[in-house]
C-alpha positions as CSV (number, residue, x, y, z in Angstrom):
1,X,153.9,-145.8,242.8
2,X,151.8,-143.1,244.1
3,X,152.6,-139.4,244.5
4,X,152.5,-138.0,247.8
5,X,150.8,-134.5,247.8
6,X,153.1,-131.8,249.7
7,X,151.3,-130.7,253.0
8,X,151.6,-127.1,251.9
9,X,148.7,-127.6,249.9
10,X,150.7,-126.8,246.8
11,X,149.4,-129.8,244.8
12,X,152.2,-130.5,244.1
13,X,154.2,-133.8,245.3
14,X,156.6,-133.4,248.6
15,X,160.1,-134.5,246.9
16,X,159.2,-131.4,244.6
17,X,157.9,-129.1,246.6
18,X,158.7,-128.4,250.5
19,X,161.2,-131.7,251.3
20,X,163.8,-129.6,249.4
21,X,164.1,-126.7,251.7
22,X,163.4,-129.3,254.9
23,X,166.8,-131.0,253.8
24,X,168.5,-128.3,253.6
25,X,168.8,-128.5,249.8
26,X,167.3,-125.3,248.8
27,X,166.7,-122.1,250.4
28,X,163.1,-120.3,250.2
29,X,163.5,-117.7,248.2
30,X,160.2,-116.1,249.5
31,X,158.4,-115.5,252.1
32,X,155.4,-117.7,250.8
33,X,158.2,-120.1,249.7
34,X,159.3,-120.2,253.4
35,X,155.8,-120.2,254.7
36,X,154.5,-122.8,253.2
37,X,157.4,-125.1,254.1
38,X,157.1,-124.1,257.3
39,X,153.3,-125.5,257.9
40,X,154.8,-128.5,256.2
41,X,157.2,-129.0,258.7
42,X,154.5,-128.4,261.4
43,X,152.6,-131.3,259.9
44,X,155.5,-132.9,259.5
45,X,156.7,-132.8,263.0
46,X,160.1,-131.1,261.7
47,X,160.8,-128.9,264.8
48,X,164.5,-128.3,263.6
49,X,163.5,-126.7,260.4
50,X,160.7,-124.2,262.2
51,X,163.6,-123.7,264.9
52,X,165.8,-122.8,262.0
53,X,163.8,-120.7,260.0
54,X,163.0,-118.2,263.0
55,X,165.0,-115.2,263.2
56,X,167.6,-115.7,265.4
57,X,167.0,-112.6,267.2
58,X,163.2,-114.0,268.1
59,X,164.1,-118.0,268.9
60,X,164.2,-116.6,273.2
61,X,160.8,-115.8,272.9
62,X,160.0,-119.2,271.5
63,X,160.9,-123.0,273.3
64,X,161.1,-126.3,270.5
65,X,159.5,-128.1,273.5
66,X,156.8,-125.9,272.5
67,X,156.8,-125.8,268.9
68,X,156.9,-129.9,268.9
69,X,153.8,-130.3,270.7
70,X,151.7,-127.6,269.1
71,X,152.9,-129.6,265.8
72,X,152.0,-132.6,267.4
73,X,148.7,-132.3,269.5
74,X,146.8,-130.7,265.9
75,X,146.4,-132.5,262.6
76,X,147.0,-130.0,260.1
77,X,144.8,-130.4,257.3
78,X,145.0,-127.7,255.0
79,X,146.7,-123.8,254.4
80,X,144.8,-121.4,252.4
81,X,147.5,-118.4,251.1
82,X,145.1,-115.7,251.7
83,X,147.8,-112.5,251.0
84,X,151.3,-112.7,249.7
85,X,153.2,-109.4,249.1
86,X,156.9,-108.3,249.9
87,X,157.8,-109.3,253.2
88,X,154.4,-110.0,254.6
89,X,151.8,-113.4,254.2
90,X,148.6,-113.6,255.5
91,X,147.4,-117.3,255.9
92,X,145.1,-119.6,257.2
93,X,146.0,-123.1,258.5
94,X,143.2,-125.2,259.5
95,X,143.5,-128.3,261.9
96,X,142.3,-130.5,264.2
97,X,142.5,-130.9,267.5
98,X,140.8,-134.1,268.9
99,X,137.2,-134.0,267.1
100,X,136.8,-129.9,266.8
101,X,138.2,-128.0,263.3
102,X,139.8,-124.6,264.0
103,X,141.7,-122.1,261.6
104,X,144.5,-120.5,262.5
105,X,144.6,-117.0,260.8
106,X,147.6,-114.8,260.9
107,X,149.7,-112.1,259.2
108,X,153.6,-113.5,259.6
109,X,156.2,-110.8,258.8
110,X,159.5,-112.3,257.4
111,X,162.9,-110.9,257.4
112,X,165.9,-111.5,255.4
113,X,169.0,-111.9,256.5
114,X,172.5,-112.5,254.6
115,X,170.2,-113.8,251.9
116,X,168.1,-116.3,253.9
117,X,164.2,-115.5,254.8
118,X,162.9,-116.0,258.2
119,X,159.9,-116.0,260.4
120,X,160.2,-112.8,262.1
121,X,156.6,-112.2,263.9
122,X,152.9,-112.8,263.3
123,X,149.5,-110.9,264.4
124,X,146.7,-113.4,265.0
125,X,143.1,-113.2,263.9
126,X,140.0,-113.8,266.3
């Protein structure tokens, strides 16, 4: 039986990694923790969880309509942790999209609320 590497790039397998926090069994106790299960969901197609994990007080300026077809028209293949401190983690999530690579580099800010971590906003590279 084969192991099934975690999308988060963790290299480590899914069932010990980022499927935990996706069933609700665990809570990210990070902000890289709840990062990088949230580029798993986005591979993963798990719109709930990236619904869930926003801050409630920024879902209205997001639809899952949209969230479930950016997840959907890209192929993720890889996340690169480029800076993790505090409340802050800069990343960069490659993809496809048809036959052309791109990277998708941000700074996501994350906020803690009544002990959970959420994705509060991000800044975008060019």
């Amino acid at each position: 039986m084969s192991t099934i590497l975690c999308a988060c790039c963790s290299n480590e397998s899914y069932t010990e990694c980022c499927q935990p926090y996706h069933l609700g069994a665990l809570v990210a106790q990070t902000p890289e923790q709840l990062m990088r299960s949230r580029y798993a969901a986005y591979a993963l197609h798990l719109i709930d969880y990236l619904w869930d994990t926003t801050h409630p007080s920024k879902r209205h300026l997001y639809s899952k309509a949209d969230m479930g077809k950016w997840a959907k028209d890209n192929h993720w293949i890889g996340l690169e942790v480029v800076h993790a401190k505090k409340d802050v983690v800069e990343f960069k999530a490659f993809y496809h999209q048809g036959l052309k690579r791109y990277v998708h580099h941000e700074r996501s800010v994350f906020k803690k609320d009544a002990g959970k971590w959420y994705y509060f906003s991000g800044a975008h590279f060019h």
